[in-house]
N, C-alpha and C positions, 0 to 999 in steps of 0.2 A: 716130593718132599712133604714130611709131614706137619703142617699147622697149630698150633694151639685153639682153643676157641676165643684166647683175647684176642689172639693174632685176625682173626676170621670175622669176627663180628664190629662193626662200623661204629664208630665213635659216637655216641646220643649224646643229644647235645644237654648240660644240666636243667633241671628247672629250674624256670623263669619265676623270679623270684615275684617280680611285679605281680606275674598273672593268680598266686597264691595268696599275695594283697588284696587282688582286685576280687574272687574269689570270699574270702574273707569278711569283706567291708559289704560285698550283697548279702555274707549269711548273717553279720550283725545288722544288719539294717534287717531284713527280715523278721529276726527273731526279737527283733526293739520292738518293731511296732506290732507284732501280733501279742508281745508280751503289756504293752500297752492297752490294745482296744480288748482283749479277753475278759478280763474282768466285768467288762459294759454288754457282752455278748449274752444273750438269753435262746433259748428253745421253745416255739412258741406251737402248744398242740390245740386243737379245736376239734368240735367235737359238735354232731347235729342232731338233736333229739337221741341224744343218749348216746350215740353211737359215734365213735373216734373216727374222722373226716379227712384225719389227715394233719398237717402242720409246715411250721416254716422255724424262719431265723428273727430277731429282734433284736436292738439294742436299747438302751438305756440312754436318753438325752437327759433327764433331768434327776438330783439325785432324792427325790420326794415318787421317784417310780412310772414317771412316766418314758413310753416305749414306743419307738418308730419301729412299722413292719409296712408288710403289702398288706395292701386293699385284698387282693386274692389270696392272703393267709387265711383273715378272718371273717367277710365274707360269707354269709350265708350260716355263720358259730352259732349255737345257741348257747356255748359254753366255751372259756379257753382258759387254757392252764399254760403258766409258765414258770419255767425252770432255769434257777441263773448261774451263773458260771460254778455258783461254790455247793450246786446239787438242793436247794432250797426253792422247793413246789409251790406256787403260789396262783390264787386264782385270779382271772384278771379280770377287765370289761375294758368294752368300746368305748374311748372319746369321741371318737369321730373317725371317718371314713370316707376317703374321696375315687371311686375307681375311676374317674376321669386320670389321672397322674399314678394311680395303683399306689396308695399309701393309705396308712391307716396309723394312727393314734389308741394305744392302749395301755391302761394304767394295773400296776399291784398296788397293796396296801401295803408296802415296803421301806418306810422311810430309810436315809443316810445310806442310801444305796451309790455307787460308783458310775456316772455317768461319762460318758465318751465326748472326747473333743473334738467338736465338730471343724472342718476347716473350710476352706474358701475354695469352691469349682471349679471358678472364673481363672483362678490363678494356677490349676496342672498345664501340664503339654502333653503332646503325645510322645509315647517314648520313657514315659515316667515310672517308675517301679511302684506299682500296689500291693497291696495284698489285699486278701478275703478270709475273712471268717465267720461260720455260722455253722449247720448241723446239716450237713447236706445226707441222706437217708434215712437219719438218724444216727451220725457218727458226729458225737457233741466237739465242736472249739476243734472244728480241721481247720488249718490255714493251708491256703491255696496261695502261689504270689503270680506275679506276672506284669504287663506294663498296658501304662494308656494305650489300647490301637488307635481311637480316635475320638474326639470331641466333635460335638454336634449334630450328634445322631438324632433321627427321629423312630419314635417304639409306635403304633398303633395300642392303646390300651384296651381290656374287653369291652369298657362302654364305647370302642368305636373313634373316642377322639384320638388325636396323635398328643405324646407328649414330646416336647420339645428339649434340646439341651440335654439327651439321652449321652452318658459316658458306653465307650465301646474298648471292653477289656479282653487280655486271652488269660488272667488269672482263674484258674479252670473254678465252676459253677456247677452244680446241679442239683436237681428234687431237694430239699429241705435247706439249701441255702437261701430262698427270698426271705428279704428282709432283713439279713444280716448285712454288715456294715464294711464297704469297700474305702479301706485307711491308704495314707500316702506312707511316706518311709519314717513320719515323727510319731506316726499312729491318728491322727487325727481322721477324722468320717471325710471323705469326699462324696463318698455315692451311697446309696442302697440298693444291693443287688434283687433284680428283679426279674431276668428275664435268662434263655439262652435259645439258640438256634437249633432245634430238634437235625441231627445227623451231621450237625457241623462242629469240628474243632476249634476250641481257640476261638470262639466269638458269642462273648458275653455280656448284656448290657445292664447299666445300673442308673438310675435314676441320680440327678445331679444332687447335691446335699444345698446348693443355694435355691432349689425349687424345692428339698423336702425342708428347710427352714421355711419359707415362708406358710407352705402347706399346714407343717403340724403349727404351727401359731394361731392359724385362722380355725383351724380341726380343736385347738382347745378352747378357744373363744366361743365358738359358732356348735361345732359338732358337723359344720359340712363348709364346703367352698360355695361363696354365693358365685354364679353366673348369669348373663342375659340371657334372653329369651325372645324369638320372633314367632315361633310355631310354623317354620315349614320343614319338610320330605324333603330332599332332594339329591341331584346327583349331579357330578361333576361333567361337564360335556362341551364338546367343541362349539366353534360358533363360525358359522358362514365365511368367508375371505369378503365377500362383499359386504356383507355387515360390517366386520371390523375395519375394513377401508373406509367403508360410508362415515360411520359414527365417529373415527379415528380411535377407534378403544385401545386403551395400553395394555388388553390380553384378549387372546385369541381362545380363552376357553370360559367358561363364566356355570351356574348354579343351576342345574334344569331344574323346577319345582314341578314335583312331583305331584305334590298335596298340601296343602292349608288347615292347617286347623282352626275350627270355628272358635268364634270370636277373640283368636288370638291376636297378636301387633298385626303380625303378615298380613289378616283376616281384614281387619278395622283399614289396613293401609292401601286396600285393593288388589292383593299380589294375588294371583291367578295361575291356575296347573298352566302349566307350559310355558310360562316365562322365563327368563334366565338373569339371574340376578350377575351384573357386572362392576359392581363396587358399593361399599357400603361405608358412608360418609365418603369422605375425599378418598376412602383407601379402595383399590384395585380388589376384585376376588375372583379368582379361576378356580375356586376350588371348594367341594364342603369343607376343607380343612384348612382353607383361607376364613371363611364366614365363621368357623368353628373360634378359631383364633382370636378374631376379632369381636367377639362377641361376651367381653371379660365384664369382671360386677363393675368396672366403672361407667360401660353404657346404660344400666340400671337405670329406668326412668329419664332418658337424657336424649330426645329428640335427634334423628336420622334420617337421612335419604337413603332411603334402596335405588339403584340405578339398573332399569328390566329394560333387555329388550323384549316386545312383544311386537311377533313377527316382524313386521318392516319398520316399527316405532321405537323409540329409544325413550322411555318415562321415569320420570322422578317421581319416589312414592315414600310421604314424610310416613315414617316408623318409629315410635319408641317403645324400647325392648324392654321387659319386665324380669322378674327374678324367674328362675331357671325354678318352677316347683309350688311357685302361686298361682 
């Protein structure tokens, strides 16, 4: 018996109308807030004894021209040009520059310009819808979207220290997006992007916006982040089970000192190659990225115990730490 093809083919079931809503409400949320933070999005080129170095992404905080990027955009410029959303070349200079956090402060001579709304860190989740925009090859105002993978990452920056409170996105990143600006779904700045993982998918990180506020404040004030200072080398390393039993230490790994620098804190304080430093004031350290951390402009002049074991002895050695560069 012969069939028709309505006959033959199985009933599909309508579209859901919901899932066209739901569908919808992501492409207007998307296109709000890349239509929001674009105007504040800049291209930021640099350029080293004449010769073009390379570049990145920028935005706009304040609307008198001044401009959040990476520390590793500009960096080594002797010259940097930037170009804003409405194709308007302008020449910039350094405020300041911190590559410990990888951010940098630079300004145009562009007043009544459109700057971006910064929003609050502290206050995403994971799971949240962002977006990214900035000029990644050189393909000006691409938006990228995608969601928080996770909050409270740590980045290794190239000065070596870790920065803390690292956002961890899959909104896709690459080459000329640092320093452009990772918005929530109202458009407001959460992060700035900074980093991605060479051969990996989908894992991208961006510097929090409630450490790049405080950063560019103190980068227009100052022109740099004050930090302490003790002048030692060292490295991270285990410590004996019977040491830590004897002394009762509340970590099992502590600071091997490497080297001293003359007449620095470390120096004046007695610290000696081979020691391992086990806490600094009442706070515990297992790590240079413990001592790293702890080591902020508020110990600046402000009397400390270094706690070393040397070999079978456990010593208190008064330290106070000086500006990071006197």
């Amino acid at each position: 018996m012969n069939r028709s093809l309505s006959e033959s083919t199985p009933d599909l079931p309508p579209p859901h109308r919901d899932d066209d809503d739901l569908l919808d409400a992501y492409s207007a949320a998307v296109t709000s807030a890349a239509a929001r933070i674009t105007p504040s999005v800049v291209n930021v080129e640099v350029s080293a004894q004449g010769k073009r170095r390379g570049g990145g992404s920028g935005f706009l905080f304040t609307p008198d021209g001044f401009i959040l990027t990476n520390s590793h955009v500009v960096t080594g410029a002797t010259s940097i040009d930037v170009t804003l959303a409405d194709g308007t070349r302008c020449a910039a200079s350094v405020v300041g520059n911190d590559p410990h956090t990888d951010l940098a402060v630079v300004r145009i001579s562009a007043p009544t310009q459109t700057p971006a709304r910064l929003g609050d860190s502290d206050s995403i989740r994971p799971g949240q819808l962002v977006v990214a925009v900035g000029n990644p090859l050189g393909f000006q105002a691409t938006v990228t979207a995608g969601v928080v993978s996770a909050l409270g990452r740590t980045m290794r920056a190239q000065s070596g220290r870790l920065i803390d409170s690292v956002i961890q996105t899959d909104a896709a990143l690459n080459p000329g997006n640092s320093g452009g600006p990772l918005v929530n779904s109202r458009g407001e700045v959460i992060g700035v992007n900074t980093a991605v993982i060479v051969g990996a998918q989908g894992i991208c990180f961006a510097i929090a916006i409630n450490t790049a506020k405080f950063v560019a404040m103190r980068l227009m004030r100052d022109g740099r982040i004050a930090r302490s200072y003790i002048g030692v080398a060292g490295q991270s390393a285990p410590l004996h089970r019977r040491i830590v039993r004897f002394f009762d230490l509340p970590v099992e790994n502590g600071v091997l000192v490497l080297s001293v620098e003359k007449d620095s804190p470390a120096a004046k304080a007695g610290l000696q190659e081979a020691d391992v430093i086990v806490a600094f004031g009442e706070r515990a350290v297992a790590s240079v990225d413990d001592l790293h951390r702890l080591l902020t402009e508020e110990e600046i002049g402000k009397p400390a115990v270094l706690t070393v074991i040397r070999r079978t002895e456990k010593l208190a050695l008064p330290v106070v730490p000086v500006r990071a560069g006197d």
